[in-house]
N, CA, C and O atoms as a MOPAC input file, in Angstrom:
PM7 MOZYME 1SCF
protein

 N     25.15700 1   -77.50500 1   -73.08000 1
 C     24.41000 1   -76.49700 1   -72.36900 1
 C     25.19100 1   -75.98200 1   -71.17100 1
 O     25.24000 1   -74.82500 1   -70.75200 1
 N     25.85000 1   -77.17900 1   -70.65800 1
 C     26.71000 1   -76.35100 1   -69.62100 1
 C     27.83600 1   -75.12800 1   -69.55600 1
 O     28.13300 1   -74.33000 1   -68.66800 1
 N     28.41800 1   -75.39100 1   -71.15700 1
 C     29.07600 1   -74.14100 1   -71.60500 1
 C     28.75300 1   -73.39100 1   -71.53700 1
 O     29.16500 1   -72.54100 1   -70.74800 1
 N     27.26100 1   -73.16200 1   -72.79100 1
 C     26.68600 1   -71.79000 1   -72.09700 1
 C     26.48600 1   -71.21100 1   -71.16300 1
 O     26.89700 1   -70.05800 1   -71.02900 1
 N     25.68500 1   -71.94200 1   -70.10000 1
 C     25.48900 1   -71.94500 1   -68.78700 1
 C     26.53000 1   -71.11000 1   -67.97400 1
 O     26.22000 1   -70.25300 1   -67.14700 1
 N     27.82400 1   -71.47400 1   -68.31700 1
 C     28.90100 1   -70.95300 1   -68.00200 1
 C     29.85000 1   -69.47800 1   -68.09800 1
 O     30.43600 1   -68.67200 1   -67.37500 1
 N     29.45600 1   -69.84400 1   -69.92600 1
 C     30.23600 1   -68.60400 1   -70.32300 1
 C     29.39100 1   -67.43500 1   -70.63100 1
 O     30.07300 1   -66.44300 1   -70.88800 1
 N     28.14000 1   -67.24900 1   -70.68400 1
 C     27.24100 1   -66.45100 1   -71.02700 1
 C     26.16200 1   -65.59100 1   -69.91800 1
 O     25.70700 1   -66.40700 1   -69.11700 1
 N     25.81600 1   -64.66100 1   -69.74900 1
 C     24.99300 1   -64.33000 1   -68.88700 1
 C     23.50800 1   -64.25100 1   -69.27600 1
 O     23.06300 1   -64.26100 1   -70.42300 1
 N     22.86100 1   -64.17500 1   -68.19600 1
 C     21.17300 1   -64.30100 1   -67.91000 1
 C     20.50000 1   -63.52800 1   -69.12500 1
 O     20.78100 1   -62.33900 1   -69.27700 1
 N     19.87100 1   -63.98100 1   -69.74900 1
 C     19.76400 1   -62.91100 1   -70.83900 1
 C     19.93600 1   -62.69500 1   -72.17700 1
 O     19.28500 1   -62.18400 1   -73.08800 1
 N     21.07300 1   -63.26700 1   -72.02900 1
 C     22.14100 1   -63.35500 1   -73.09200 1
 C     21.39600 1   -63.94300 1   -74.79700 1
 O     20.91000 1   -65.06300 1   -74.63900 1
 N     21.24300 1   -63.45900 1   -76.18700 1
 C     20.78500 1   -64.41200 1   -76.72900 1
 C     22.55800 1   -64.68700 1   -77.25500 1
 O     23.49900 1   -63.90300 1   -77.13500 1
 N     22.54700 1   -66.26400 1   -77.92900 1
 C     23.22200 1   -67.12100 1   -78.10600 1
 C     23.31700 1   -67.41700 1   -79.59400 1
 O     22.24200 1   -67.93800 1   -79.88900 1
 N     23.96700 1   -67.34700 1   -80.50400 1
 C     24.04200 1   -68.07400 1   -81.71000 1
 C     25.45300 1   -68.14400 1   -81.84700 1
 O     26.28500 1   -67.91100 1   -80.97000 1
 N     25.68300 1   -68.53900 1   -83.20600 1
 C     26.86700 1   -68.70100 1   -83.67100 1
 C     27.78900 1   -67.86300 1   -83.56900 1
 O     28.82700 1   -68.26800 1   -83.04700 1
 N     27.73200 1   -66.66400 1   -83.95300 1
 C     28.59800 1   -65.83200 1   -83.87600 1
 C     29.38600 1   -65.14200 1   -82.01400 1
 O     30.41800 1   -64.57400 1   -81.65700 1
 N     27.63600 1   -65.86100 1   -81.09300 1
 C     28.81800 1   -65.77500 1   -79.71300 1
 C     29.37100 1   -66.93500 1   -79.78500 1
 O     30.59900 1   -66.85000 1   -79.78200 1
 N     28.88700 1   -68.20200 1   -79.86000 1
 C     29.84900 1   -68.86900 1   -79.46600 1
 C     31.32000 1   -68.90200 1   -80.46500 1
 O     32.48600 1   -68.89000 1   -80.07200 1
 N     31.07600 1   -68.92300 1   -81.12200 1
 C     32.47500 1   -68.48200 1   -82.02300 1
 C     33.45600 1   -67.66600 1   -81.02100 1
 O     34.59800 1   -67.97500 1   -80.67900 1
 N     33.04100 1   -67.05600 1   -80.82100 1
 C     33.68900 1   -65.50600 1   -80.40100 1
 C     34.06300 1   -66.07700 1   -78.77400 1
 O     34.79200 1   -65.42700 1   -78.02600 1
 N     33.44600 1   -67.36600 1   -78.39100 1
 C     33.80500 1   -67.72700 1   -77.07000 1
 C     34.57500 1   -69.08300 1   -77.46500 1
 O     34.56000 1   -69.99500 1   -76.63800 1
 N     35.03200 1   -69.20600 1   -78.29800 1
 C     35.72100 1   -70.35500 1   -78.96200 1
 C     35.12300 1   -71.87200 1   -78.39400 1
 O     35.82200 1   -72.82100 1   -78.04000 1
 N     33.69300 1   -71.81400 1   -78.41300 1
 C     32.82800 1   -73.09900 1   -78.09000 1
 C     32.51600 1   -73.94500 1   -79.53900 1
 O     32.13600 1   -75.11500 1   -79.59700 1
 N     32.77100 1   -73.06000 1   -80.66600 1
 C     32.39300 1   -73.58500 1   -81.97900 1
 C     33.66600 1   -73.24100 1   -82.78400 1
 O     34.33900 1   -72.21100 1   -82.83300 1
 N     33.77300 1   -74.40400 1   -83.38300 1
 C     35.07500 1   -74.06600 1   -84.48600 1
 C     34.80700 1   -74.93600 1   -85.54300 1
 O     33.79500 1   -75.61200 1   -85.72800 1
 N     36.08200 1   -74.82400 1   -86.39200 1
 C     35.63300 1   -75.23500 1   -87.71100 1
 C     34.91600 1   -74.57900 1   -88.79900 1
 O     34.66400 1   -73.37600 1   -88.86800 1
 N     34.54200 1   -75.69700 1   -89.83500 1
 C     32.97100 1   -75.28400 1   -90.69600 1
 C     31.94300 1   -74.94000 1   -89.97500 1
 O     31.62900 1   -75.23400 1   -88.82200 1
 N     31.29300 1   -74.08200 1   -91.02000 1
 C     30.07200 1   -73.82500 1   -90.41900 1
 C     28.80100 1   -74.11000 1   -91.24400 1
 O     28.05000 1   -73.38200 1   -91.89300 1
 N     28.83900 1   -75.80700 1   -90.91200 1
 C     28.01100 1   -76.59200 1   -91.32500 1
 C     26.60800 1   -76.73500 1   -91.23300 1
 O     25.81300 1   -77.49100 1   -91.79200 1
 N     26.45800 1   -75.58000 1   -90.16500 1
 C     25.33100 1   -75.78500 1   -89.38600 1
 C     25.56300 1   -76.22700 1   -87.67900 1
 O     26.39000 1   -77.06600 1   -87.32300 1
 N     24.67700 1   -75.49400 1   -86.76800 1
 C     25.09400 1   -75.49300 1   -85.18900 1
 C     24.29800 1   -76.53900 1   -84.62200 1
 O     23.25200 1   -76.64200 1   -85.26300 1
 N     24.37900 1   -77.43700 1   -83.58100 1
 C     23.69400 1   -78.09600 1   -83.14700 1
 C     23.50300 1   -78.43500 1   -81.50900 1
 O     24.07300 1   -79.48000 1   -81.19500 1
 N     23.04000 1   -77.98000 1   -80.77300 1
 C     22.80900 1   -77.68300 1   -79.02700 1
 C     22.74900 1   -79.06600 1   -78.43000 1
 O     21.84700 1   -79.85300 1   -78.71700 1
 N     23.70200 1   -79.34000 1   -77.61300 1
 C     23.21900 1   -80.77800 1   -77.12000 1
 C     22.84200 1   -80.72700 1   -75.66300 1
 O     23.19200 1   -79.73800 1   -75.02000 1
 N     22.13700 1   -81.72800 1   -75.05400 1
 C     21.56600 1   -81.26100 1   -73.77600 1
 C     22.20200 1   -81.14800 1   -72.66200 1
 O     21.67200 1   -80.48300 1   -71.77200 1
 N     23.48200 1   -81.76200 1   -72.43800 1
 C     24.63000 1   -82.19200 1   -71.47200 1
 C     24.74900 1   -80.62500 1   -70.53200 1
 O     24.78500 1   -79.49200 1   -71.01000 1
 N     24.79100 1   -81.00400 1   -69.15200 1
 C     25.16200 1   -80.21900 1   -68.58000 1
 C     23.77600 1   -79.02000 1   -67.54100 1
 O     22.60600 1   -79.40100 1   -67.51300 1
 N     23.96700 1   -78.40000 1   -67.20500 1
 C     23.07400 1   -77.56300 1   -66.16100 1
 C     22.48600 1   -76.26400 1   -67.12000 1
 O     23.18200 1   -75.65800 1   -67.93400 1
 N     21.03700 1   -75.97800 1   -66.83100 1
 C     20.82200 1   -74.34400 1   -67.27000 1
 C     20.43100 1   -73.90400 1   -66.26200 1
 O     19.36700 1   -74.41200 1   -65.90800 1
 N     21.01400 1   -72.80300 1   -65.30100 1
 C     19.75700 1   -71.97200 1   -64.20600 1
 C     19.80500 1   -70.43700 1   -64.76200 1
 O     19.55400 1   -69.50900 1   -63.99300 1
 N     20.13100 1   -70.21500 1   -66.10400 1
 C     20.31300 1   -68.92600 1   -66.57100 1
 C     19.19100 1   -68.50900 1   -67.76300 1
 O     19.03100 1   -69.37000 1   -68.62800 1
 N     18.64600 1   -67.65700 1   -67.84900 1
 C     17.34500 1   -67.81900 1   -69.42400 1
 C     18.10700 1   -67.37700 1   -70.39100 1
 O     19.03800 1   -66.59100 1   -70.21400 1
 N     17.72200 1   -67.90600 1   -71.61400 1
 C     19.08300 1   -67.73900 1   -72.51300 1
 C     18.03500 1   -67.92800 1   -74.16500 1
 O     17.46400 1   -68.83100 1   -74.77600 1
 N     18.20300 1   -66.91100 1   -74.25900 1
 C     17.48700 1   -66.95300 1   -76.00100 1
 C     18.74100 1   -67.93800 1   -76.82900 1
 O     19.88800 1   -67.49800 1   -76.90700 1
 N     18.41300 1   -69.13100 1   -77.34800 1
 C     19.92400 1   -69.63300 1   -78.17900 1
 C     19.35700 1   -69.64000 1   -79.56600 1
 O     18.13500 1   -69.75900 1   -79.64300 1
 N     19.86800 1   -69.55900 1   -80.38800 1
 C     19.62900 1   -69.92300 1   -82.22300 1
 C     20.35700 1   -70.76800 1   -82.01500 1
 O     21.11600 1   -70.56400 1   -81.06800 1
 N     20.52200 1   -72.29400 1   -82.86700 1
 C     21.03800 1   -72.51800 1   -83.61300 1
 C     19.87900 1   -73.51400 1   -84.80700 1
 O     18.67500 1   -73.26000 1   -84.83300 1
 N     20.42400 1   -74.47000 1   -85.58700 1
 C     20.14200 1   -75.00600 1   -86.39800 1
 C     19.44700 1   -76.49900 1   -86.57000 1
 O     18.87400 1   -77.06800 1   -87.49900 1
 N     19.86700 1   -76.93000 1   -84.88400 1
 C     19.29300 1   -77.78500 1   -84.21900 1
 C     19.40400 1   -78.49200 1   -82.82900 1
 O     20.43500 1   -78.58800 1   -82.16400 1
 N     18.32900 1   -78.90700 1   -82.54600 1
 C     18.51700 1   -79.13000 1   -80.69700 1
 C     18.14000 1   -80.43100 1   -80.44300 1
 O     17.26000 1   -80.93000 1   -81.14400 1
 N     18.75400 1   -81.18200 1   -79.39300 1
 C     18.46400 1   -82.20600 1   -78.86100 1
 C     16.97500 1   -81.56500 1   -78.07100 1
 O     16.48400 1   -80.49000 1   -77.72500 1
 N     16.77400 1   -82.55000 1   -78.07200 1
 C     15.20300 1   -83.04200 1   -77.05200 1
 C     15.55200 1   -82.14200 1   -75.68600 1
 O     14.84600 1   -81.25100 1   -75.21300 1
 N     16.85900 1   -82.63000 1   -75.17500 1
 C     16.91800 1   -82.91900 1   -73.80200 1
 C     17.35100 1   -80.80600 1   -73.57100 1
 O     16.83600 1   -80.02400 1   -72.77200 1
 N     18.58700 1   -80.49700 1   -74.77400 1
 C     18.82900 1   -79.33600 1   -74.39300 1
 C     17.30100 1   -78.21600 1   -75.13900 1
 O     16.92900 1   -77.28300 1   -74.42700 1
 N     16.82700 1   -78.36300 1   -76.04100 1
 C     15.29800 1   -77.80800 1   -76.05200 1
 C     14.80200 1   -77.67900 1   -74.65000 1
 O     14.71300 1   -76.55400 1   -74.15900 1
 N     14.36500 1   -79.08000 1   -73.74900 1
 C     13.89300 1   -78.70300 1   -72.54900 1
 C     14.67600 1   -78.00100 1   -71.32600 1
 O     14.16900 1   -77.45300 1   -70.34700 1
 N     16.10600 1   -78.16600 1   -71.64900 1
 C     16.39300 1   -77.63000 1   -70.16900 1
 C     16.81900 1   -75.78100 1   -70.76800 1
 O     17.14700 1   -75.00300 1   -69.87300 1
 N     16.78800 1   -75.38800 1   -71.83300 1
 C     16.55700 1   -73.84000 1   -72.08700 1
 C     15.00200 1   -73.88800 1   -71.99400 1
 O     14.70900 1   -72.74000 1   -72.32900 1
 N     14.37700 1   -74.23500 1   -71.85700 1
 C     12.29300 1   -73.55600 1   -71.79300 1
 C     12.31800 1   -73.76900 1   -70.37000 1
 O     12.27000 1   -72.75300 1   -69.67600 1
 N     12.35200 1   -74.35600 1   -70.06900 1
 C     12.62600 1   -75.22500 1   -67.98800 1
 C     13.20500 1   -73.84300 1   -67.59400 1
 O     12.46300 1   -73.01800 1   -67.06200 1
 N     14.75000 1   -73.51100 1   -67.88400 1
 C     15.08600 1   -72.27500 1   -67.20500 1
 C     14.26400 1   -70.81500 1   -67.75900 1
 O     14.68700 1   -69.74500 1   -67.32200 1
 N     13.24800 1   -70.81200 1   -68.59400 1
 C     12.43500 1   -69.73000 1   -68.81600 1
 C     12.76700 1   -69.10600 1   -70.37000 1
 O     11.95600 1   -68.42900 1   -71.00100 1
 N     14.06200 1   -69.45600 1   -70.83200 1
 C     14.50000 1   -68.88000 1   -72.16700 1
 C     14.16800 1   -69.69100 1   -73.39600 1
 O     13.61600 1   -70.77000 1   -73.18100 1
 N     14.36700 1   -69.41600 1   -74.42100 1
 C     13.91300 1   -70.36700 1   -76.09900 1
 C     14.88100 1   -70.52000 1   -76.71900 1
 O     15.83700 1   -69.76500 1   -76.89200 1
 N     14.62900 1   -71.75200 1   -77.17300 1
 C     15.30100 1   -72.42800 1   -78.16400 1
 C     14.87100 1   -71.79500 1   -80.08900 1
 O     13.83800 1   -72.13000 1   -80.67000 1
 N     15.73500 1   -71.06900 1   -80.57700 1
 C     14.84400 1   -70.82700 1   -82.18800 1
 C     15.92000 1   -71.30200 1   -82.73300 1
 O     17.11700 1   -71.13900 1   -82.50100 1
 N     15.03300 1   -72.22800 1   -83.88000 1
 C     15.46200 1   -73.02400 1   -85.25900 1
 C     15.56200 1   -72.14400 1   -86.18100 1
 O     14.66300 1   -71.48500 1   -86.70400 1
 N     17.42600 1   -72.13300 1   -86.51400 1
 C     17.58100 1   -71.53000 1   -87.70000 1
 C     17.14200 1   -72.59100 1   -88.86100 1
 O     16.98800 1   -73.80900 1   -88.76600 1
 N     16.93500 1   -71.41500 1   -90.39600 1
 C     17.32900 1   -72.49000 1   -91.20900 1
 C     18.32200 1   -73.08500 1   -91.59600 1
 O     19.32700 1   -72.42400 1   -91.33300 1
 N     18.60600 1   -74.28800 1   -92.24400 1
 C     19.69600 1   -74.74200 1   -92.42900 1
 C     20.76700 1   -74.09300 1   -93.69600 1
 O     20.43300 1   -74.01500 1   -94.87800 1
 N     22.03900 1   -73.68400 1   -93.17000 1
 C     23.12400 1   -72.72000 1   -93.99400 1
 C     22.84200 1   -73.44300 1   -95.47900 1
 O     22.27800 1   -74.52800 1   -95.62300 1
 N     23.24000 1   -72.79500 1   -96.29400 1
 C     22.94400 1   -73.59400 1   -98.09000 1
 C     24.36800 1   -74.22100 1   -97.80600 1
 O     25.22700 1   -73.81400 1   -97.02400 1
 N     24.38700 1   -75.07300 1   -98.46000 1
 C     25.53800 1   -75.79500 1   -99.30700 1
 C     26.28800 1   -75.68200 1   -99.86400 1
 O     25.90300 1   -76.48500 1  -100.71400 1
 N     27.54100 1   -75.22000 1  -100.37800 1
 C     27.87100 1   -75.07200 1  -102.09700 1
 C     27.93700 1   -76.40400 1  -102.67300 1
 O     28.07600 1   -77.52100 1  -102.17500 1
 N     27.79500 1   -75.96600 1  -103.89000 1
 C     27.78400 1   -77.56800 1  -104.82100 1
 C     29.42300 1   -78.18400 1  -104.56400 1
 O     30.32000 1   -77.53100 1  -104.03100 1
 N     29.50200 1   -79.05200 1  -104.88300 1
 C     29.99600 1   -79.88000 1  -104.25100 1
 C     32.05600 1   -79.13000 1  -105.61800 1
 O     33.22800 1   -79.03500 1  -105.25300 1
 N     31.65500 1   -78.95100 1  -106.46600 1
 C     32.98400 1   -78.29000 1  -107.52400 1
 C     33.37600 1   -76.94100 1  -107.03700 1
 O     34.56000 1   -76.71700 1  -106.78500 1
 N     32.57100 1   -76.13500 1  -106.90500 1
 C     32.70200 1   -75.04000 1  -105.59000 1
 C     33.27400 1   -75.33100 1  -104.51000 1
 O     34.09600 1   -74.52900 1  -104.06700 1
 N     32.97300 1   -76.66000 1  -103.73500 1
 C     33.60800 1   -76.34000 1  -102.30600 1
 C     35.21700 1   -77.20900 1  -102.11300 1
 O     35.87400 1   -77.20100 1  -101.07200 1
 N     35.68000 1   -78.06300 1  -103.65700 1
 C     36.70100 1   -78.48600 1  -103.58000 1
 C     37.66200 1   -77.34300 1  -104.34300 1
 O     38.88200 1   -77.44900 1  -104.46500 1
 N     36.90500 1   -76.30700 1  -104.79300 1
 C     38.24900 1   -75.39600 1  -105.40800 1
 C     39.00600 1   -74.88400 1  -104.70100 1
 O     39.95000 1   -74.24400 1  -105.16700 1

């Protein structure tokens, strides 16, 4: 949370594709997951796919929401070794 906190302004909504674009997320995209670590004094609409307890409360605390994506599909498993 403190990343965001950081790199994003008041307002701001948040998913994957900013943080990508703020190089906070890399890799697969397995699915996103918010952890609570760190400060919010900014309101901040975030998506991702899932939230700790702790970062859920400190985005509603600073006035902004937390929304649950659904979870990305899968490919079967012969698909994703080709």
């Amino acid at each position: 949370m403190g990343d965001i906190n950081e790199f994003f302004d008041a307002g701001t909504t948040v998913d994957e594709q900013a943080l990508r674009a703020r190089g906070l997320v890399k890799g697969r995209a397995d699915g996103i997951k918010i952890l609570g670590d760190g400060e919010v004094s900014k309101k901040f609409t975030v998506k991702a796919h899932k939230f700790t307890a702790k970062a859920k409360e400190l985005i509603e605390k600073a006035g902004g929401t937390a929304e649950v994506l659904a979870a990305p599909a899968k490919k079967p498993e012969a698909q994703a070794k080709a």
